[in-house]
KOLZADREN-675477 format. One record per atom (N, C-alpha, C): x, y, z; residue in one letter. Coordinates in steps of 0.1 Angstrom, whole numbers, padded with zeros to 4 digits, always signed. Layout:
BEGIN
XYZA;...
END
This chain:
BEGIN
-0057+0163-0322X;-0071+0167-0319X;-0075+0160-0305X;-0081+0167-0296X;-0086+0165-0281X;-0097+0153-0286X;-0096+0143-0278X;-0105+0131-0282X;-0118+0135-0272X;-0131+0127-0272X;-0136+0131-0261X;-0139+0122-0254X;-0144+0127-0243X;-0142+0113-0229X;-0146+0097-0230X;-0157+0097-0237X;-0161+0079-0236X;-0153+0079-0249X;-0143+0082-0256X;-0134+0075-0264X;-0119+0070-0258X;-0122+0078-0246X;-0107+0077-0240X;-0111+0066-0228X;-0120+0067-0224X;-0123+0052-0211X;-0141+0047-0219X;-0138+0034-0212X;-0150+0024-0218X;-0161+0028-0202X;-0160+0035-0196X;-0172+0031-0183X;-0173+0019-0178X;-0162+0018-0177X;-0157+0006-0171X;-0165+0000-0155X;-0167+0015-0147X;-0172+0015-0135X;-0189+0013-0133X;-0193+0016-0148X;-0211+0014-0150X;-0216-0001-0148X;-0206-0006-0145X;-0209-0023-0145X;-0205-0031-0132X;-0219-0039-0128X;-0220-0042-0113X;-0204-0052-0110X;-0193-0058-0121X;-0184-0064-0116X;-0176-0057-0111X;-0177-0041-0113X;-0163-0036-0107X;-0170-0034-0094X;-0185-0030-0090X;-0192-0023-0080X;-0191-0037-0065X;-0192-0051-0073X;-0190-0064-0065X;-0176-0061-0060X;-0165-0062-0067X;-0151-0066-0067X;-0145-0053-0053X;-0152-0041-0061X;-0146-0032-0051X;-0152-0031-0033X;-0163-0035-0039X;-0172-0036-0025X;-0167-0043-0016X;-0165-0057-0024X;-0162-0068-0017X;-0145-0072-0010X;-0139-0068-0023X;-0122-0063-0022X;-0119-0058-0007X;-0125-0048-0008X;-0123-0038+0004X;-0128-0040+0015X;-0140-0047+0015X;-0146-0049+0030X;-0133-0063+0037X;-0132-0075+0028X;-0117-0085+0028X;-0113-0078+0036X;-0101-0067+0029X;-0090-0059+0032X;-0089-0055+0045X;-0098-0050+0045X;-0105-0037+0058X;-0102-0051+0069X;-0113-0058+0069X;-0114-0073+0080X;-0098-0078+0083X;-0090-0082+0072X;-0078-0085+0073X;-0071-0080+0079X;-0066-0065+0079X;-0062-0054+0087X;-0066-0051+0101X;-0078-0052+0101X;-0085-0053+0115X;-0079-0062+0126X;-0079-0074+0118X;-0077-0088+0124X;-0059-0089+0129X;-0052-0081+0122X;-0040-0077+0125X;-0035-0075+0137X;-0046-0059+0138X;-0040-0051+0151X;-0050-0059+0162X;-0059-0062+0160X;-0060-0072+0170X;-0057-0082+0173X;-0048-0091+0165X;-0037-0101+0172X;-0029-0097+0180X;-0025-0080+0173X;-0012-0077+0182X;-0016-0077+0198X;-0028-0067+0197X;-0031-0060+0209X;-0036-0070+0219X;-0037-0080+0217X;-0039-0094+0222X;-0028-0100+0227X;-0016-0092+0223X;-0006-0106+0225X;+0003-0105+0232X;+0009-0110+0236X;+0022-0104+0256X;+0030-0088+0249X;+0033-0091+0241X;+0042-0077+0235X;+0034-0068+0230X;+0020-0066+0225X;+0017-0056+0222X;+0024-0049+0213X;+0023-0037+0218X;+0032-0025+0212X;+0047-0021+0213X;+0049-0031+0221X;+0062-0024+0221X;+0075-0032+0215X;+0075-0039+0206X;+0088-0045+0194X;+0080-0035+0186X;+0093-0032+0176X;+0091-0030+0161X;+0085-0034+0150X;+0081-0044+0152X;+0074-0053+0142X;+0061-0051+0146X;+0058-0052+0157X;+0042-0046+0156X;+0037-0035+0153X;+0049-0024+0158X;+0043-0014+0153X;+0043-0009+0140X;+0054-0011+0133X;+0051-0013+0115X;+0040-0021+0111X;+0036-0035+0119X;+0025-0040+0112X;+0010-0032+0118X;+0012-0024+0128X;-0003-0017+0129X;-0003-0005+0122X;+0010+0001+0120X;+0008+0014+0112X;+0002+0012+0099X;+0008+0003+0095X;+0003-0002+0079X;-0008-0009+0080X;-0011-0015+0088X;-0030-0020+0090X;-0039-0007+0093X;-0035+0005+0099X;-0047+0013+0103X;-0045+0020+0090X;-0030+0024+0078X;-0034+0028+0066X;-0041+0016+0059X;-0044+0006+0057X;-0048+0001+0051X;-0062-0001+0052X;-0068+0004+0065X;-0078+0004+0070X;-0083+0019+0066X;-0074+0025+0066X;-0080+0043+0055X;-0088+0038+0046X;-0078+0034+0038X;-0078+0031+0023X;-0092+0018+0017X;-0091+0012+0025X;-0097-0003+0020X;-0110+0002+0024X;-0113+0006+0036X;-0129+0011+0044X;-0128+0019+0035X;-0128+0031+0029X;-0130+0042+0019X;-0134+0037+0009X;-0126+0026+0002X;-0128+0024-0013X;-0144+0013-0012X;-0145+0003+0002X;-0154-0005+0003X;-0169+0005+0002X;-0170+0016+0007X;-0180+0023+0009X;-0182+0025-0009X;-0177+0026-0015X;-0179+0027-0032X;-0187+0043-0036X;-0195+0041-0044X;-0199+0057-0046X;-0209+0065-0035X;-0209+0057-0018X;-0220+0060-0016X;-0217+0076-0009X;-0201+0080-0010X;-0198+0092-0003X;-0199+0103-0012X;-0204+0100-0023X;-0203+0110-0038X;-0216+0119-0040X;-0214+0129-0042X;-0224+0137-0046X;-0238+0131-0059X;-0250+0138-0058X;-0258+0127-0063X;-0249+0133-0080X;-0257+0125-0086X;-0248+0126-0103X;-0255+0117-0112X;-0252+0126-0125X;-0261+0118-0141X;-0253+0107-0143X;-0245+0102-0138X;-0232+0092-0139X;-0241+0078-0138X;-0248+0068-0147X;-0254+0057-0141X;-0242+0049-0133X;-0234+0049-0121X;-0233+0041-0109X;-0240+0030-0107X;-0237+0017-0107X;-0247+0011-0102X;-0252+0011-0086X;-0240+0021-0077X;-0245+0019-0066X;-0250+0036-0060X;-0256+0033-0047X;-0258+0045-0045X;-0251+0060-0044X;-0255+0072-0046X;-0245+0083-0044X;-0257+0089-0035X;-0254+0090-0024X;-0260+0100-0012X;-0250+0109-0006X;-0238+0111-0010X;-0230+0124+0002X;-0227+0136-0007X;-0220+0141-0003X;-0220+0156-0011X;-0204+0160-0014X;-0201+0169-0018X;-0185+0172-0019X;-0177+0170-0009X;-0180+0176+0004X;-0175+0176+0013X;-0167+0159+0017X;-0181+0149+0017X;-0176+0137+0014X;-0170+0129+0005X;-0173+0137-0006X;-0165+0133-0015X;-0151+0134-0013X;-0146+0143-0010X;-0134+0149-0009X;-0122+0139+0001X;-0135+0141+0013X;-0130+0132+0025X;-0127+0117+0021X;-0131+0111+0012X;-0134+0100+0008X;-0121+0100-0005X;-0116+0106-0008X;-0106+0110-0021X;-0093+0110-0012X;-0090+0116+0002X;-0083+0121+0012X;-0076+0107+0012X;-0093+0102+0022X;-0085+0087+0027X;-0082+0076+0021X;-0086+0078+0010X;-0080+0063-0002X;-0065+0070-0007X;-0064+0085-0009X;-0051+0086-0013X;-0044+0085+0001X;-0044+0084+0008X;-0035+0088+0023X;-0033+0074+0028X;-0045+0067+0031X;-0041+0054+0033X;-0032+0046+0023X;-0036+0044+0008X;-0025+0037-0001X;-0012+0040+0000X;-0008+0060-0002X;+0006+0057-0003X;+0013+0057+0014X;+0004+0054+0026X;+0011+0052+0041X;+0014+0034+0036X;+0003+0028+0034X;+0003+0015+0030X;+0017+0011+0024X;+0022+0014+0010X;+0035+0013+0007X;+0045+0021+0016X;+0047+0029+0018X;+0054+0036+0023X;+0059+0026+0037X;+0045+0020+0045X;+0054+0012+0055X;+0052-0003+0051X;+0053-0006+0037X;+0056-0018+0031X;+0070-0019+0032X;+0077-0006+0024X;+0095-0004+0024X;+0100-0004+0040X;+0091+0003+0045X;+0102-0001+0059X;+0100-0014+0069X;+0089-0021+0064X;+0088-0033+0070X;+0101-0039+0061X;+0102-0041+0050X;+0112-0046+0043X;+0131-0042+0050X;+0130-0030+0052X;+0143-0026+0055X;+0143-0031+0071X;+0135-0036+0078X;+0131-0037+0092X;+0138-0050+0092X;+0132-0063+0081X;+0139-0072+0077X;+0156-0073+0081X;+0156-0064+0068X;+0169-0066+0065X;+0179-0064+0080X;+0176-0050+0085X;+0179-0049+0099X;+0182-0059+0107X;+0170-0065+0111X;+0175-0077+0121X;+0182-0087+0114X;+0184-0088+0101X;+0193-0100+0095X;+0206-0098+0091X;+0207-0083+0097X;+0223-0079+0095X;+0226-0077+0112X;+0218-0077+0123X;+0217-0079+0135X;+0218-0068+0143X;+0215-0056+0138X;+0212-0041+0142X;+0207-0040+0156X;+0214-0038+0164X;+0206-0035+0179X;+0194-0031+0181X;+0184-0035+0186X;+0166-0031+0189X;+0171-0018+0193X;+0178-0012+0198X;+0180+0003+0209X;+0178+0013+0193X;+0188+0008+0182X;+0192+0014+0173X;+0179+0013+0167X;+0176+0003+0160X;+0160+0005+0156X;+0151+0007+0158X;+0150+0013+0170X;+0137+0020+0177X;+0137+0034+0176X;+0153+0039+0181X;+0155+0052+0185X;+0161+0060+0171X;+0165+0054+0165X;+0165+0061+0148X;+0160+0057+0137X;+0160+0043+0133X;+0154+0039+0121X;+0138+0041+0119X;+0133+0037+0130X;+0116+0038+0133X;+0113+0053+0134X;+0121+0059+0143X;+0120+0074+0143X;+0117+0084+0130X;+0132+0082+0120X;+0130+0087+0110X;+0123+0083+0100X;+0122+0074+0099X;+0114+0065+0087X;+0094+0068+0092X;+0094+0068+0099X;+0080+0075+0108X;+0074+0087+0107X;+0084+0099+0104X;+0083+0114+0107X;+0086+0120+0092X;+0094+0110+0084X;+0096+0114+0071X;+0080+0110+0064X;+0081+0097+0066X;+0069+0091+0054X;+0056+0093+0056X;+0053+0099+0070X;+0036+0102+0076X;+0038+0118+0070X;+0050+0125+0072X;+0044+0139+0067X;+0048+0141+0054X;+0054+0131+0044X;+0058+0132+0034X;+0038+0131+0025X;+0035+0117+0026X;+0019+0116+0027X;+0011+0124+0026X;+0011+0133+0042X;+0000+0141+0044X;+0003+0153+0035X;+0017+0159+0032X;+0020+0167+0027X;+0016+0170+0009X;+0017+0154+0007X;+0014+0154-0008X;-0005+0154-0010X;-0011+0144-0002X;-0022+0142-0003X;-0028+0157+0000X;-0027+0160+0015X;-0040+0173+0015X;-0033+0186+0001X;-0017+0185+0000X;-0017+0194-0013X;-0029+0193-0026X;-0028+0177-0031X;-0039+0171-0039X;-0055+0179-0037X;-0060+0181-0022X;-0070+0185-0019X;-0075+0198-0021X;-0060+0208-0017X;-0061+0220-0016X;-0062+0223-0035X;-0056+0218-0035X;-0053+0218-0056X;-0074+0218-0064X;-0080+0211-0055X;-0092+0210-0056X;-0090+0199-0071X;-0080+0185-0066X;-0083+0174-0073X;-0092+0159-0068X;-0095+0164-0057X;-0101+0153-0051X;-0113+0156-0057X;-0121+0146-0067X;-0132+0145-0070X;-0143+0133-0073X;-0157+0128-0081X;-0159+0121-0086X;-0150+0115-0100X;-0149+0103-0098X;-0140+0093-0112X;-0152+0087-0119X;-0155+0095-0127X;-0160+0087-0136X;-0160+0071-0138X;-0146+0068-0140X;-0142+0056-0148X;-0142+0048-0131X;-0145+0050-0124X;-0144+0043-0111X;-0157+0048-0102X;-0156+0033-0092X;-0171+0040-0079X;-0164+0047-0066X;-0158+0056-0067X;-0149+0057-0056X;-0147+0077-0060X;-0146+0083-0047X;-0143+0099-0048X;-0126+0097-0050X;-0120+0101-0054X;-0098+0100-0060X;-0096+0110-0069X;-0085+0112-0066X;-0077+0118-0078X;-0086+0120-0093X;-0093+0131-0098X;-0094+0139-0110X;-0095+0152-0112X;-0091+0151-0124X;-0091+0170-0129X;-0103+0173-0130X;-0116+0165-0133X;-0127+0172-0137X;-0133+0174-0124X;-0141+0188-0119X;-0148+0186-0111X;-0164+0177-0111X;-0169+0174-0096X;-0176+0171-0094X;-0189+0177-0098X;-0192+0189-0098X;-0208+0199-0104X;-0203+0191-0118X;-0193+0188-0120X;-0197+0189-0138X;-0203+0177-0140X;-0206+0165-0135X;-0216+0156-0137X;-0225+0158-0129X;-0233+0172-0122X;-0245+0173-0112X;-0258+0175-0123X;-0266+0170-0119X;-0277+0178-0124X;-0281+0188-0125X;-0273+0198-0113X;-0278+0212-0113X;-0269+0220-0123X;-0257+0214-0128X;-0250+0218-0135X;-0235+0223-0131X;-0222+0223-0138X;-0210+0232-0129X;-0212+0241-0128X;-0203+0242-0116X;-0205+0256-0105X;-0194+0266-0116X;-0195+0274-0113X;-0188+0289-0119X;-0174+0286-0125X;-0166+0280-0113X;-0156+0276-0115X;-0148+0261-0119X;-0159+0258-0123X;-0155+0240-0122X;-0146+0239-0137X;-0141+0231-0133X;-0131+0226-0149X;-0140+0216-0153X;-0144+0216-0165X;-0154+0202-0173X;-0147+0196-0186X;-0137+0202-0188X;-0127+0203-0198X;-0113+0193-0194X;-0116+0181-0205X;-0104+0170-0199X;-0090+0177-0205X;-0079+0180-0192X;-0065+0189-0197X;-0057+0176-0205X;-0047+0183-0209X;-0038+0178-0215X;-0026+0182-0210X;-0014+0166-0208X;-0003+0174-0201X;+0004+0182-0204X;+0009+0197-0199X;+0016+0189-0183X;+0002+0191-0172X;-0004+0180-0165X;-0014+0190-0154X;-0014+0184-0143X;-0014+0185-0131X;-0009+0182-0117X;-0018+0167-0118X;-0031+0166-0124X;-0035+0152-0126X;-0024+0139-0133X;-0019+0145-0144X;-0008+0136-0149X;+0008+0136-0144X;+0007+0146-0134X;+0021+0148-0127X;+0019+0140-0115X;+0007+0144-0109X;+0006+0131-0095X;+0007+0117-0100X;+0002+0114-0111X;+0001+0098-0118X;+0016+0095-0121X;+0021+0108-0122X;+0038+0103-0130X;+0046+0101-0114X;+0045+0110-0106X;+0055+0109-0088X;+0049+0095-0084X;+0034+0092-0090X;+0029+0085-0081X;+0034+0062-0084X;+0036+0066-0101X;+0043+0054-0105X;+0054+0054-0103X;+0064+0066-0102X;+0078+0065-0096X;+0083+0059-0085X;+0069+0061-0073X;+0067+0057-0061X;+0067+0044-0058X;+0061+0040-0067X;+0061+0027-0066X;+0073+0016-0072X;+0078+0024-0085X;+0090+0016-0086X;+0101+0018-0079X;+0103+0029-0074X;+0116+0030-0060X;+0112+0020-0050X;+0101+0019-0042X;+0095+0014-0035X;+0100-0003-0039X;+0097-0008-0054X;+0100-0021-0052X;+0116-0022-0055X;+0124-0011-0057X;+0137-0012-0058X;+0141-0016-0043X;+0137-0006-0035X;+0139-0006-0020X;+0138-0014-0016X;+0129-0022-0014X;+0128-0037-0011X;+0131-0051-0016X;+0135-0049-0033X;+0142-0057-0034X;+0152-0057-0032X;+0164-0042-0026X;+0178-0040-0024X;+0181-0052-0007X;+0162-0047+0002X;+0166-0050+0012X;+0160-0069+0017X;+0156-0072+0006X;+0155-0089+0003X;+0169-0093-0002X;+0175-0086-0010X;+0190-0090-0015X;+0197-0093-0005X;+0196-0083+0010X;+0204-0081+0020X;+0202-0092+0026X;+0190-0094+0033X;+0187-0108+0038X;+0187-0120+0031X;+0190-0123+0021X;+0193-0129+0016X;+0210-0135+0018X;+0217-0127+0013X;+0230-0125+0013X;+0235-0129+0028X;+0228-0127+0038X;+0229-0126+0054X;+0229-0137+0055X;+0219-0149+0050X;+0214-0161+0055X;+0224-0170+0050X;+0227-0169+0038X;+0238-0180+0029X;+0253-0176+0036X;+0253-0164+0038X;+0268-0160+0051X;+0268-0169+0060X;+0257-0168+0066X;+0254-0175+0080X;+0254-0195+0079X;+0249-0195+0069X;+0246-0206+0067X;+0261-0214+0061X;+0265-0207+0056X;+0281-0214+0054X;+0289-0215+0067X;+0292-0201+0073X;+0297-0204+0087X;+0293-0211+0097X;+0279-0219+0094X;+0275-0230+0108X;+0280-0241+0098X;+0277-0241+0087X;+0283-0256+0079X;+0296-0260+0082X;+0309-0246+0080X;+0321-0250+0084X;+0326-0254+0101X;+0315-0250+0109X;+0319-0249+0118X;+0314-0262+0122X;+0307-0267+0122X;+0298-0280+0122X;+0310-0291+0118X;+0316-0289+0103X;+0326-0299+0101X;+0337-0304+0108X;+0344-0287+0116X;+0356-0289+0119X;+0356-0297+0134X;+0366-0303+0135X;+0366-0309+0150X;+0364-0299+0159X;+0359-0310+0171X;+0354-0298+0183X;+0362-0304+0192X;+0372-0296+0204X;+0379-0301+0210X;+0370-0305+0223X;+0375-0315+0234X;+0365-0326+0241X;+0365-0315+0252X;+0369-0306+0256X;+0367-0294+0269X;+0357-0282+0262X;+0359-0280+0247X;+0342-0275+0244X;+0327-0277+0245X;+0324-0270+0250X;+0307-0278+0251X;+0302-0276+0237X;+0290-0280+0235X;+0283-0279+0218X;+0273-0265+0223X;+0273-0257+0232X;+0263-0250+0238X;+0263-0239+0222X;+0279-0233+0224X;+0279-0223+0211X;+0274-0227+0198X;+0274-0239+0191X;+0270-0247+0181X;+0256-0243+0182X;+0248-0251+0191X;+0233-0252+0194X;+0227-0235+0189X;+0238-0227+0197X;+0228-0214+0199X;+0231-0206+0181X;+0242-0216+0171X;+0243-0203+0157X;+0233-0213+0153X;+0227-0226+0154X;+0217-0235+0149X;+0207-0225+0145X;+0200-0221+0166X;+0190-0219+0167X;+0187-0201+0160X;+0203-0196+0155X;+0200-0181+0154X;+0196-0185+0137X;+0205-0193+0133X;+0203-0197+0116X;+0189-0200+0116X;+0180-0210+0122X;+0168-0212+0121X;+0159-0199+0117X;+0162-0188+0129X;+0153-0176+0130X;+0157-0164+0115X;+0168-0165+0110X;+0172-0159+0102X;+0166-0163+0086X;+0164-0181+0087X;+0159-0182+0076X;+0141-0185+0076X;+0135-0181+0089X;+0124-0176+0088X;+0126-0161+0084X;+0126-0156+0092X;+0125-0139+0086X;+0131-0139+0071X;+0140-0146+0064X;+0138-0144+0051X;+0126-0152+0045X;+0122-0164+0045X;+0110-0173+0041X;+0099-0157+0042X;+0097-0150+0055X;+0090-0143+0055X;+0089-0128+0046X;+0102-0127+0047X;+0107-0112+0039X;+0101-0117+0022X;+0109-0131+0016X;+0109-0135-0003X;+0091-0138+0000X;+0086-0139+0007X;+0069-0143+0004X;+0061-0127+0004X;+0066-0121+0015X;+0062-0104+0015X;+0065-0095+0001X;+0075-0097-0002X;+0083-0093-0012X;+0074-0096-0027X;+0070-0109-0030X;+0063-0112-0038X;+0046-0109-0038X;+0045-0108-0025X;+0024-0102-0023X;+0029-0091-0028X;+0040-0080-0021X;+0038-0064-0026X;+0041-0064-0042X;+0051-0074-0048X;+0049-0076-0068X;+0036-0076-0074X;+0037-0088-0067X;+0018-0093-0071X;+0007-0080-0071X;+0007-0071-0060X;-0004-0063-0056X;+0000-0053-0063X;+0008-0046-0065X;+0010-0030-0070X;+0016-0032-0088X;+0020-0047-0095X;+0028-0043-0106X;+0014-0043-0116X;+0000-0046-0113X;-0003-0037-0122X;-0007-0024-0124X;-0004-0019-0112X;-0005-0003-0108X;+0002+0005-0120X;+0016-0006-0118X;+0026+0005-0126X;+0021+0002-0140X;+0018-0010-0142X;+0015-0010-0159X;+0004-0002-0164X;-0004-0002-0156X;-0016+0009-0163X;-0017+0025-0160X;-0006+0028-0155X;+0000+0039-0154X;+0007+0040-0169X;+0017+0034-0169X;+0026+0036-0183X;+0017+0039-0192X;+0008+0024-0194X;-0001+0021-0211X;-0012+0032-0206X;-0011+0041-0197X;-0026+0049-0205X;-0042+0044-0203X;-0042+0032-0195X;-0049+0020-0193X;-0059+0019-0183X;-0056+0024-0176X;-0057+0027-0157X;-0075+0027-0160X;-0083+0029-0161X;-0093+0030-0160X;-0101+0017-0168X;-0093+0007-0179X;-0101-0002-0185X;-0099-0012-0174X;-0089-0011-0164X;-0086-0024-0153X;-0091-0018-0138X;-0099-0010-0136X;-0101-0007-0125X;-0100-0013-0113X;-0110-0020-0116X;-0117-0035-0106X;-0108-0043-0104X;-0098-0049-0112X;-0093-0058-0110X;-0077-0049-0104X;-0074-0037-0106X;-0064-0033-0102X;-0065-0031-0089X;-0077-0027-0081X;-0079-0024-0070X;-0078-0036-0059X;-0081-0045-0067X;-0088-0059-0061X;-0071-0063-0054X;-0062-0062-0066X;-0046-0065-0064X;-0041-0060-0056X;-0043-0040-0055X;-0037-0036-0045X;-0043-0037-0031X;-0054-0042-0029X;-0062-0043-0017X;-0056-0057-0012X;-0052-0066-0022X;-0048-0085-0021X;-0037-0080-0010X;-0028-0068-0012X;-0017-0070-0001X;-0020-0068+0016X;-0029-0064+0019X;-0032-0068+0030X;-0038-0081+0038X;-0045-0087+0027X;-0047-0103+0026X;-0033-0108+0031X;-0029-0108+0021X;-0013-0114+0019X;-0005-0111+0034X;-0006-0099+0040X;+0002-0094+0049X;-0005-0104+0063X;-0020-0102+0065X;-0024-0110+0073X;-0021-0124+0071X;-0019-0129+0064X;-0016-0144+0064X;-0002-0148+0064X;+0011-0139+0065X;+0022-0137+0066X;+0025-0137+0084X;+0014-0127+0090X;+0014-0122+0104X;+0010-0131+0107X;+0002-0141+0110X;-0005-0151+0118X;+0004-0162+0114X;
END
């Protein structure tokens, strides 16, 4: 038997802690992110290493996503929905506002895994020529139109709507008229589906997403990992063995100073690695349990924490 809606979510969203957390979550985020691409663009290199530009592509997605979600319901069409915050925009905004939280999040992960394989790269000691001219290239042109391709599908699908169970325009089956005052339009679905429906199929690609994603990155934390304790044995042995009196220590000095840099970029890879656990695992759990809406606030709060995390990694 089809349950009906306030038995399946508590309105979780009708309450000013999620309307604080999200507001506030995001405005953080958004600042944090900001603060990013402006160190870069500040700094002798700019744009032009690899690492900056993974860490601005993923600050200006994070800057979709986090500004989008900070604005809360104010992009939503008006609605019988008590919100505690305001709803002044219309569908059109709505929609736009559903776009950029889905577009920003999955660019956000998406160049979480290749900051991670970026890692591993320079700790297996991959030429900058090589990682600029293919790894950056394809990992760039796959994951921006893989994104765009999924999200505006989402749009054209006419799933971008008001969430109930959240203050935010995202991902739902039900249309927006069907909480208007004036009533649903002709064609609106007001009728919560049952799977299979492209709402519970995006939720299913979209948790898979995430668990490849931490597979990915844990494969390429393994690597750097594995790199440093290599390294770090071969300066140990080499350290022990006698050095004949016509060698200089110059070659010594220089695997010191490359071991030093190797086991920062891992300190930095195992602390990245644990903000993106921290921030997305309870994504995946309330995906599984069916849940997703009794943890709103505090789920958001998590995945938004990774750009916290990222900026205080970057500085």
């Amino acid at each position: 038997m089809r349950r009906s809606l306030d038995e399946i979510y508590p309105w979780f969203a009708w309450t000013v802690e999620d309307l604080v957390l999200q507001v506030v979550g995001g405005t953080i985020s958004t600042l944090s992110s900001a603060l990013i691409i402006y160190i870069i663009l500040r700094s002798s290199e700019k744009l032009t290493s690899t690492y900056h530009r993974i860490m601005t592509l993923f600050s200006m997605f994070d800057i979709f996503w986090s500004f989008s979600l900070a604005l809360a319901t104010t992009p939503a069409p008006k609605t019988f929905i008590p919100f505690k915050g305001a709803s002044l925009g219309s569908q059109g905004s709505c929609v736009a506002q559903g776009f950029f939280v889905s577009m920003g999040c999955g660019g956000a992960v998406y160049m979480s895994v290749c900051l991670a394989w970026y890692y591993a790269l320079v700790a297996l000691k991959v030429q900058k020529r090589v990682i600029r001219n293919y790894y950056e290239t394809i990992f760039y042109l796959f994951t921006i139109a893989l994104n765009l391709w999924s999200t505006i599908d989402l749009v054209l699908k006419k799933q971008m709507n008001i969430r109930f169970w959240s203050n935010y325009c995202g991902v739902s089956p039900l249309s927006s008229s069907c909480f208007s005052y004036e009533g649903p339009d002709a064609d609106a679905t007001c009728i919560w589906p049952d799977p299979p429906h492209i709402f519970f199929e995006s939720r299913k690609v979209w948790k898979w997403t995430l668990i490849v994603s931490l597979i990915l990155i844990g494969l390429a934390m393994l690597i750097v990992i594995v790199v440093i304790f290599r390294n770090e044995k071969k300066t140990n042995m080499a350290t022990q063995s006698p050095i004949p009196p016509a060698q200089d220590n110059t070659s010594q000095q220089q695997k010191s100073i490359q071991l030093k840099q190797t086991r920062l970029i891992a300190s930095q890879a195992i602390m990245y690695i644990l903000a993106f656990v921290l921030s997305w695992i309870m994504v995946i759990i309330t995906l599984e349990m069916d849940l997703m809406p009794r943890h709103t606030g505090k789920k958001e709060i998590l995945e938004m924490s990774l750009s916290f995390f990222s900026n205080s990694l970057f500085s």
